[in-house]
N, C-alpha and C positions, 0 to 999 in steps of 0.2 A: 965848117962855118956856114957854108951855104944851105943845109939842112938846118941849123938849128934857127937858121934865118926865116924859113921856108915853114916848121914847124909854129916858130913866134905868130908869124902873120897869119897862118890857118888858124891857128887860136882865135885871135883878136876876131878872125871872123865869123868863125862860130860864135863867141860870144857874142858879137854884134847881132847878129843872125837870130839865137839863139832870147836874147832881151827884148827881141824886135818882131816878135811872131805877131802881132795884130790884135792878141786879146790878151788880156791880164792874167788870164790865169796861166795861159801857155807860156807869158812873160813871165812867171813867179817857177811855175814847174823846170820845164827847158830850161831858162836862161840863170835861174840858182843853179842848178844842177850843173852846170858849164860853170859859172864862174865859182864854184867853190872847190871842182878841180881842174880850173884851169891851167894850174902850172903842172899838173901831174899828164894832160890831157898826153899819149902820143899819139902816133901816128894813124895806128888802128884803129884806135877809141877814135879819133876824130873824122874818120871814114865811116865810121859808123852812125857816129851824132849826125854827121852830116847828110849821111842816105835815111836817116831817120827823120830830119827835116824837111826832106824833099817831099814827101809825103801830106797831103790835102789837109790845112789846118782844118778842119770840123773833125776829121778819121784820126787824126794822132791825139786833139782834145780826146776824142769820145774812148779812144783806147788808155790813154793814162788816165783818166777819171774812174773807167772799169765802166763805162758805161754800153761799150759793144765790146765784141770780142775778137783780140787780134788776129788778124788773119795769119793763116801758118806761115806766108814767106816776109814778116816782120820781123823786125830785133825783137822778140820775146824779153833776152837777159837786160837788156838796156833800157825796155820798157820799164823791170822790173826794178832795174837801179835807177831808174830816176822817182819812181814811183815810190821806192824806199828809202829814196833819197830827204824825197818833204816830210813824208812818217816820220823818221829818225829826228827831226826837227821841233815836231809836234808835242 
C-alpha cells in the first residue's frame, strides 16, 4: 500500500513538473508525454523522466526539437519516446 502510495505522488509530481517547464513547448512535449502515460508511469520510467528533467531547460528543448545533439550520457530511448510520442499525434 505504501508503495503504490509513494508511486501515486511521484506521478502527480512529475506531471506537475513535467506541465510546468517554463516554456510552452517543453510544456506541450514533457508534460503530454507524462500525462498520457501517466497511470502506466513505474517506477523506473519515472526515475528516468525525472533525471531527464533535471537537466537545463535550453539543453533538453534543443535535444528534443533535434536542434543539438544529445550528449552520450543522456536518456537517448526516452528522448526518442517522447519525441515519437508528439509525431504519433501529428
Amino acid at each position: 500500500m505504501t508503495d503504490n502510495i509513494t508511486i501515486e505522488m511521484r506521478r502527480k509530481r512529475a506531471l506537475y513538473r513535467a506541465q510546468h517547464r517554463g516554456t510552452q513547448e517543453m510544456d506541450i512535449l514533457i508534460g503530454g508525454f507524462v500525462a498520457d502515460h501517466l497511470e502506466t508511469l513505474d517506477s523506473e520510467l519515472l526515475e528516468r523522466i525525472e533525471r531527464l528533467m533535471d537537466h537545463e531547460e535550453t539543453d533538453l528543448q534543443a535535444w528534443l526539437m533535434g536542434q543539438r545533439d544529445i550528449p552520450h550520457d543522456a536518456d537517448h530511448r526516452l528522448i526518442d519516446l517522447i519525441r515519437n510520442h508528439k509525431l504519433s499525434q501529428n
